[in-house]
N, C-alpha and C positions, 0 to 999 in steps of 0.2 A: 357219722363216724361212731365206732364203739371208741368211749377209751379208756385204758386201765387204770383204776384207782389204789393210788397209796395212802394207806394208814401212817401219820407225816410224825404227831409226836404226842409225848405223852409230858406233861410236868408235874413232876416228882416234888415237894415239897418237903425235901428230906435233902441232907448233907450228903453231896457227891457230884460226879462232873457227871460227864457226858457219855454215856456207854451205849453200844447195841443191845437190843434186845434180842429182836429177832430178823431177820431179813431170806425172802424168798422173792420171786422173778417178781411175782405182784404185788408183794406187798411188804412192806417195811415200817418197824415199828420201834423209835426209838424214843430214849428217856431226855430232857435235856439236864444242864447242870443246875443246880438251885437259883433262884433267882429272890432277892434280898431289895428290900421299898427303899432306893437309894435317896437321898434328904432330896427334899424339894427345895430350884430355886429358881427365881427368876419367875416364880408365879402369885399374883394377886388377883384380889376382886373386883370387877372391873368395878361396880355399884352395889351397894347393899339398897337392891329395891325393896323389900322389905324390913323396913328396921326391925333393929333389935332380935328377938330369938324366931321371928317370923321367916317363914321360907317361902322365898318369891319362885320357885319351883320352875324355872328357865327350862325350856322344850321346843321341840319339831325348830331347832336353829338351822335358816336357809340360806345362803347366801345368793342376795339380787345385786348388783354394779357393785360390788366392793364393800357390801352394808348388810350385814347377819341382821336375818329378821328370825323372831321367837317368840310364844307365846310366855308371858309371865304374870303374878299376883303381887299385887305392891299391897302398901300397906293398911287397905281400904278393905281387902279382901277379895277385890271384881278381879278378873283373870281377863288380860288385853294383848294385844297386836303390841311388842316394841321391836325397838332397835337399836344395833349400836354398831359403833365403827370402831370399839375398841377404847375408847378415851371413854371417861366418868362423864363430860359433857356431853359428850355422843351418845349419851344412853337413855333413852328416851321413850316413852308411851307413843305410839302411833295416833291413834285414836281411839279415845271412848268410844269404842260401839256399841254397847249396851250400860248406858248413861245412870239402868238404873240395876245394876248387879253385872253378870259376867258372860264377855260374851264365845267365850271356851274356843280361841281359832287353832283349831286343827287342820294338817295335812297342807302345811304349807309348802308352796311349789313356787318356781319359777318357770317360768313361759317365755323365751323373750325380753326379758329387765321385768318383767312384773310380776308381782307375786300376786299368787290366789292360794286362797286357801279355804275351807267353812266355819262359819260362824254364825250367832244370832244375834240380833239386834234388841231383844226384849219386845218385840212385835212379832216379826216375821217367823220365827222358828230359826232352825239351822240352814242356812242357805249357802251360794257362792258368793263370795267379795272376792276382790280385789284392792289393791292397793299400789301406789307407786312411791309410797315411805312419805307422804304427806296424807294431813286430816283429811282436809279437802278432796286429797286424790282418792279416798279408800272406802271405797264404797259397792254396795251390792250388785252383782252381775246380774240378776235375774230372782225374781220368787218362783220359784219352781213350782211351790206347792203352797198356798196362800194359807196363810194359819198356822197348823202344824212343824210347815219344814219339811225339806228334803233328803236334810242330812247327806248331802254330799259328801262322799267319802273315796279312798286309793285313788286321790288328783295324782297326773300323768303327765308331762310334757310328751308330744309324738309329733318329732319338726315341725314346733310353734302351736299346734293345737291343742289345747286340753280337754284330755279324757277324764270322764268320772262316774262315778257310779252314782245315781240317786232316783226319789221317791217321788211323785209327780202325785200323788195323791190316788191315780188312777189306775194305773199301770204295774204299782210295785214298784222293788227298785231293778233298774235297770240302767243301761251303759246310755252315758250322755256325750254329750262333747262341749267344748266353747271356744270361739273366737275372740270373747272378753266382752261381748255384746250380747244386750237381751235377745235380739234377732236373733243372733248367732248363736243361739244357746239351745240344744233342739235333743229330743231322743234319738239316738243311732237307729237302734232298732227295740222293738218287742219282742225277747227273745223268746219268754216266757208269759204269753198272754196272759190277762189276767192281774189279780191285784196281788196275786202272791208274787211276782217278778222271777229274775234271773238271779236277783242277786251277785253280779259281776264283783271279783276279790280279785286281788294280786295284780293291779293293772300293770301291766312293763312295756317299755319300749324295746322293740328290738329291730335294729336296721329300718326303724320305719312303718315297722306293722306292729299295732297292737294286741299285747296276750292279754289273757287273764283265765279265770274259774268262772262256770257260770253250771246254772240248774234250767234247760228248755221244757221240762216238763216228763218230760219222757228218759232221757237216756241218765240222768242225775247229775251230781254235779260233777264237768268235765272240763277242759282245755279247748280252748275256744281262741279265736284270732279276730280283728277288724281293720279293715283300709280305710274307716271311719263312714262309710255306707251304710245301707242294710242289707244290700246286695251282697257286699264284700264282710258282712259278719256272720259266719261258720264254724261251728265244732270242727276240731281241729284232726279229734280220731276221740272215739269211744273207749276209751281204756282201758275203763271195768264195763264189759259190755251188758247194754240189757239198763234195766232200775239203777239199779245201785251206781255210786259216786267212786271216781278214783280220786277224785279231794285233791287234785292240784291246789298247791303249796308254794310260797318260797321262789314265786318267780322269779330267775335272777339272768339277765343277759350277759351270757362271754363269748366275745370275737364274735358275736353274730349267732351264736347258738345259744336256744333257752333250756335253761337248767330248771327243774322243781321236783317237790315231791310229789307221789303219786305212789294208788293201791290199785294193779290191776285184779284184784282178789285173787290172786294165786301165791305172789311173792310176799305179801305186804307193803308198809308203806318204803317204799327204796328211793334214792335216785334218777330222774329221766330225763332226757334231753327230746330237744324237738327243733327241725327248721322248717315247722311249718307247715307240712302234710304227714298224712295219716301213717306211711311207709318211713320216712322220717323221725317219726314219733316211736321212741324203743328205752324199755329200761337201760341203763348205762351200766350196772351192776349190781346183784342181788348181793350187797356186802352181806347180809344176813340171810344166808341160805335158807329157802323153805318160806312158807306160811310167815313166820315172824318177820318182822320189824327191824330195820336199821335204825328208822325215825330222822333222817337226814334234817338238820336246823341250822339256821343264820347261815345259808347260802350265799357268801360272798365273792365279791370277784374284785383281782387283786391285780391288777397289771394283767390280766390276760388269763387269769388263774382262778379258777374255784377253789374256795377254800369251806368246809363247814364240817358239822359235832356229829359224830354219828355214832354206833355201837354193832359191833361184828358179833357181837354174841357170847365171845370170849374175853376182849380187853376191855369192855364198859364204855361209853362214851367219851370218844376220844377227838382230837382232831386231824380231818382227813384233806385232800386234795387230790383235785381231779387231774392225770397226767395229759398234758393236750400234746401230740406231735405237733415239733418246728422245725425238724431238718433230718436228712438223710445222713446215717452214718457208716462207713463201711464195716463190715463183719470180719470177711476174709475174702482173699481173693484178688487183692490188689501188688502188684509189682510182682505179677509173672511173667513167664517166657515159656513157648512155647515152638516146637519148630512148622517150618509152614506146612499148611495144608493138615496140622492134624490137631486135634484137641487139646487146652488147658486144662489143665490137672485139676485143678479146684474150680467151683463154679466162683461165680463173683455174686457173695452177698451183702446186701445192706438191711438194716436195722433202724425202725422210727426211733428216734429219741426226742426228749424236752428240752425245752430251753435250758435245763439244770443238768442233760448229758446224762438223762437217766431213760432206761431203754422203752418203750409203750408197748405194750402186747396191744395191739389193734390189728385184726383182721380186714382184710376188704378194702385196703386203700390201695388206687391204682400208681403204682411206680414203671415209670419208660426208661428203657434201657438203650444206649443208641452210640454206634459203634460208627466210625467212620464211613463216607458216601466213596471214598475214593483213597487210594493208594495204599499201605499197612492196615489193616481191618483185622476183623474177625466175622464172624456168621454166628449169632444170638439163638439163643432153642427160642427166644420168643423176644420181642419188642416190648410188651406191655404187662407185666404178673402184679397179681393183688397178694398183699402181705399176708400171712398165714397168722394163726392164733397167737404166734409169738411177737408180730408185731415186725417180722422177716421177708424178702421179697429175692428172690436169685434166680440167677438164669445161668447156663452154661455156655462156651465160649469155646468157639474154634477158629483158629489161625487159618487166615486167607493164603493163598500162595506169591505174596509180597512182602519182602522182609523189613522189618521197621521196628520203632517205639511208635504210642498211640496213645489216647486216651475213650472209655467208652464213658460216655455223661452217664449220669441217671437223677433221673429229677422227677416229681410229686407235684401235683398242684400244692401253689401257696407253701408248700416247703423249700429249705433249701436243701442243692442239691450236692451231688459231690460228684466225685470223677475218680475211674481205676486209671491206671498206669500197666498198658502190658508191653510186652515184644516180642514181633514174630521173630526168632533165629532162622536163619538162612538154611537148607537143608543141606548133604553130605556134597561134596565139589562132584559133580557131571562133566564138568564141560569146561573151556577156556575162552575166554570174551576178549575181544579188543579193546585197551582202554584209549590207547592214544600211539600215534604214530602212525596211522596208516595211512594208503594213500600221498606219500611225499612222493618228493624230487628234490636230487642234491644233481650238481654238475660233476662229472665223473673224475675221481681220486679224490672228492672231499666230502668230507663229512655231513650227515644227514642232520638237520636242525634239531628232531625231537629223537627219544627213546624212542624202541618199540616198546610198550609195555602191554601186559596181558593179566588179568583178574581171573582167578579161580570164581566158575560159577556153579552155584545147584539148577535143578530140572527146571528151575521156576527163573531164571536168569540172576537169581539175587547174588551178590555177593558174598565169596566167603572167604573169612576172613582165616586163613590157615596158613602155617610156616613152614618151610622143611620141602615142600615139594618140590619135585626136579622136573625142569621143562626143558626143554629141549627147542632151540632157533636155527634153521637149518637153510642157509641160500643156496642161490644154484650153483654147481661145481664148475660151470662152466658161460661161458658167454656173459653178457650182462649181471652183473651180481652185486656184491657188496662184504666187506669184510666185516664181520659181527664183534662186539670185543668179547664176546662169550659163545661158545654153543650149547652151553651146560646150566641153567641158574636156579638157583633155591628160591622159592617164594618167600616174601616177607612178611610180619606181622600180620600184613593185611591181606595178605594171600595173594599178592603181584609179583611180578617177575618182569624184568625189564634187561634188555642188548642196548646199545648205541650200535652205527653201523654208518660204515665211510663206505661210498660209492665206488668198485673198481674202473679201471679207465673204458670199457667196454660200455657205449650208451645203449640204452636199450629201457625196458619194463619186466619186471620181474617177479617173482613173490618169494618171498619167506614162511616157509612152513613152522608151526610151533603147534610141538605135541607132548603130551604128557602121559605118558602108559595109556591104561583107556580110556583117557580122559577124551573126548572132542575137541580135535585139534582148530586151529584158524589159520588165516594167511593173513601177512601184510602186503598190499600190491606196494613196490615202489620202484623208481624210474629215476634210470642216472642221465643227464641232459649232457649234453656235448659242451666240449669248454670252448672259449673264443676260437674267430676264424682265424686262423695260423699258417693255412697250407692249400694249394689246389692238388687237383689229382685229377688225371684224362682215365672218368670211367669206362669211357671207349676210346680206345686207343686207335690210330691211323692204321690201314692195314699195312701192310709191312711191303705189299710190291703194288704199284698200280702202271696203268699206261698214262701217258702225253694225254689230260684233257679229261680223265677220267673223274668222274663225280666221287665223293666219298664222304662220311662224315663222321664226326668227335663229339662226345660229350665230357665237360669238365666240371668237375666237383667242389666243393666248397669242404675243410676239411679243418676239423682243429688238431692238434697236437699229438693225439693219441691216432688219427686218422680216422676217427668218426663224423659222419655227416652233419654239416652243419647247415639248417635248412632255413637261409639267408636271403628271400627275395628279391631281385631288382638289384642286382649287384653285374656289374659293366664287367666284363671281361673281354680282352681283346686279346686277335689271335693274329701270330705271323712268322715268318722262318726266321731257323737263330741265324742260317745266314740263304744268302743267294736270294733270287727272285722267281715270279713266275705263278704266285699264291693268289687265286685268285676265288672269287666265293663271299657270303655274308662275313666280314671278319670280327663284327664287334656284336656281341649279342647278351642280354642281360638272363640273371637266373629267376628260375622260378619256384615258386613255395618253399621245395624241396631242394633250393640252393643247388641247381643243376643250369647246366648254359648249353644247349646242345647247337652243334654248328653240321648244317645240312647238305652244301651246295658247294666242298669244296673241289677245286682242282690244280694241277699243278703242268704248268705248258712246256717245262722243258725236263729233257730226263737229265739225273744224277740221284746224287742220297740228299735226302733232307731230315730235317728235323723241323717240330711245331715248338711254338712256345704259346703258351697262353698267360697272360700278364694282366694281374689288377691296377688300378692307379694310384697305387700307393708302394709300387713297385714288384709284388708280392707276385711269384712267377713260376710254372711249371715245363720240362719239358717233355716232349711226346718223345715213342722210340722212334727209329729210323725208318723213314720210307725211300723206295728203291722207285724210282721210277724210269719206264723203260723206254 
């Protein structure tokens, strides 16, 4: 990642608050307000280890299980390993290691709960010890280099191992390791054959792979990485390529990425990060344009934050900070509308910002845009864009032909992400839609259970929501129908229109047309059902003259109120003269599906006028017209 550095503050030792100076996209340079040595309290010494006007000169303070271990000089002169837990009782000499003057323990570490650190013994030279905050415990890892010393130096924790650089007599100094055991104490590698060495500096942990500064002989001193092998310790990338040294600096790990200084001989010495390969490895920013020097120092990291002193050329040495992206923010472009099927006006951008809501010009980070899989959408010029010089990433957007509200994500690796808010608007009314009512039956002269109701729609079927418009409900003038309580109605807020509608007495199926100028009309089908059985009726009637003996036959109907067909299966009907005799034939015959009884087989043996009656058992009784028989 490139990322944009601010110039953070400057203090003024001068009466006044807090003012701008100057502020542009990249860089921002403010004064703060005076700041006055408030009285000290609540602070004392914990031991005066050297009495009197003597300075016991306390250094490299580390803390192992709960107990700051530091080098100091008591009153003798000799410079020792102590400790302390904060109480005057607790503050204590570790051990005399060098019994007969000082045995100088620098570069104290913890590993683990135990500390290491170099020192000498007044024999061995400077070697590794350790210690575990007792006498007895604190004692020498290994002679590296018998006589002299190795001078062990930039001790490293790298998950439980420790890394060091030192002097073996033979080899120069070069990168070591240890498990806290002579065994276990061994060279990485020979970076730099030979007794001049590599001279490995600035050892850091980062995620687990060891950095530092090293000189192979050929390329100078460069940036260099190990997985604690020799296989896996390699120049990291050539900086200042060729002899010459870019002089890695200041190694400092944040979030995983190494920060140091470095001279590719072009820029001077600047800012650079690295995770680790060669493509990866890029100046962060020439705060000092050109050939000169920013001199980046005291590289620290603060909650996640580089902070250190640099000089732009203009404001002198000042204090800066590195801006790292942590979350997507939006630009513009959110909480639009758009109608369907065509484009949103403004594209939807977002912008890297920091944890402090201050914007990052970075280039090249991939941000995904992603728009719904189904229903109200849009269609993206692109799924995935990398942020521009200003630290920006936007894509444009067009409405699907679905109308809705929506959200489209846009997320970053490892940042957070945010979300637009659009809506597709419904396009101009086409057309008229069924919302409800169709498809019934009501029994004839009553009323239908639902409205008919109808939705103004666009080309795309969406709804729209429009008032004022005249629709028009139209049944049929004749046969089968229904009385509508309107034929006229306005749309409402929501763009519906709704009749109710009572079934006239005529059963049947029918439809209702509903149109709207040129708008695309619709039909509702619906069907008035016959009301209870109430009445018969001879659909075929007797013929009006026959002879003595003549066959003939009747069908009789099943009939409600209004004299529509009631289609009554399996219903007894019996037939016989209202008066005289001589009827002879099937007399009793039930109806079928269609509430129909047909009688096949009749005759009559003697002549005069007759009449039929056809009669249910529940009294219910029709009669036929006159037959003449001759």
């Amino acid at each position: 990642m490139k990322f944009m550095i601010r110039s953070w503050v400057r203090r003024l030792f001068s009466t006044g608050s807090a003012r701008t100076i100057r502020r542009s996209p990249a860089l921002q340079l403010e004064a703060l307000e005076d700041r006055t040595t408030p009285s000290v309290v609540g602070v004392k010494m914990i031991q005066d280890i050297a009495p009197g006007a003597g300075a016991s000169n306390p250094a490299y303070f580390t803390e192992v299980n709960g107990v700051v271990y530091f080098a100091a000089t008591d009153a003798s002169g000799d410079r020792e390993l102590w400790r302390t837990d904060g109480t005057t009782a607790g503050t204590y000499r570790v051990a005399d290691i060098n019994p007969s003057g000082s045995s100088n323990p620098r570069y104290l570490t913890n590993v683990n709960g135990t500390l290491y650190f170099s020192a000498t013994n007044g024999t061995n030279g400077s070697e590794l010890w350790k210690s575990d905050g007792t006498t007895a415990g604190t004692v020498m890892v290994k002679d590296i280099n018998p006589g002299p010393g190795s001078y062990p130096s930039f001790l490293t924790n790298v998950n439980g191992t420790l890394y060091f650089s030192a002097f073996d007599g033979t080899n120069g100094h070069e990168l070591w390791k240890s498990d806290g055991t002579a065994a276990g104490t061994a060279m990485v590698k020979d970076i730099n054959p030979g007794v001049s060495g590599s001279d490995p500096r600035y050892l850091t942990n980062v995620n687990g792979t060891l950095y530092f500064s090293a000189f192979d002989g050929t390329n100078g001193r460069e940036l260099w990485k190990s997985d604690g092998t020799a296989a896996g310790t390699a120049m990291v990338k050539d900086i200042n390529p060729g002899v010459s040294s870019s002089y890695p600096r200041y190694l400092t790990n944040v979030n995983g990425t190494l920060y140091f200084r470095a001279d590719d001989g072009t820029n001077g010495r600047e800012l650079w990060k690295s995770d680790g390969t060669a493509a990866g490895t890029a100046m962060v920013k020439d705060i000092r344009p050109g050939a000169n020097s920013s001199y980046p120092d005291f590289l620290t990291n603060v909650n996640g934050t580089l902070y250190f002193s640099a000089t732009n050329g203009t404001n002198g040495r000042e204090l800066w900070r590195i801006v790292v992206p942590t979350t997507l923010a939006i630009v513009s472009g959110n909480n639009q509308s758009a109608t369907v099927n065509t484009a949103f006006a403004n594209p939807l951008v977002v912008q890297l910002v920091d944890q402090y809501g201050d914007a990052v010009s970075q280039s090249g980070v991939s941000v995904t845009f992603a728009a719904p899989s189904s229903g109200a959408s849009a269609t993206l010029s692109s799924s995935t864009v990398n942020t521009d010089a200003n630290g920006q990433a936007q894509v444009t957007a067009t409405a699907n032909t679905i109308a809705g509200s929506y959200q489209v994500q846009v997320t970053s690796v490892s940042l957070t992400g945010v979300q637009f808010s659009l809506t597709n608007a419904a396009d101009v009314a086409a057309a008229l839609q069924i919302v409800s009512g169709n498809n019934q039956s009501a029994t004839v002269n009553t009323a239908f259970a639902n409205p008919l109701v109808v939705q103004l729609v666009d080309q795309y079927g969406n709804a729209v929501s429009q008032s004022g418009v005249s629709v028009t409900f139209a049944a049929p003038s004749s046969g089968a129908s229904a009385t509508l309580s309107s034929s006229t109605v306005n749309t409402d807020a929501n763009g519906q229109a709704q009749v109710t509608a009572t079934a006239n007495t005529i059963a049947g199926s029918y439809q209702v047309q509903v149109t709207s100028g040129s708008l695309t009309g619709v039909q509702f089908s619906l069907t008035n059902n016959p009301d209870a059985l109430s009445q018969l009726a001879f659909s075929i009637q007797p013929p009006t003259s026959v002879s003595v003996g003549q066959r003939f036959r009747v069908q009789v109907q099943l009939r409600d109120q209004f004299g529509n067909v009631v289609r009554l299966p399996n219903v007894a009907i019996r037939l016989s003269l209202r008066a005289g005799s001589g009827l002879s034939g099937t007399l009793l015959k039930r109806t079928s599906a269609g509430g129909l009884a047909t009688f096949g087989d009749l005759s009559l043996s003697q002549p005069g006028r007759y009449r039929l009656v056809a009669r249910l058992g529940n009294g219910l009784q029709v009669l036929s017209r006159v037959i003449v028989v001759r």
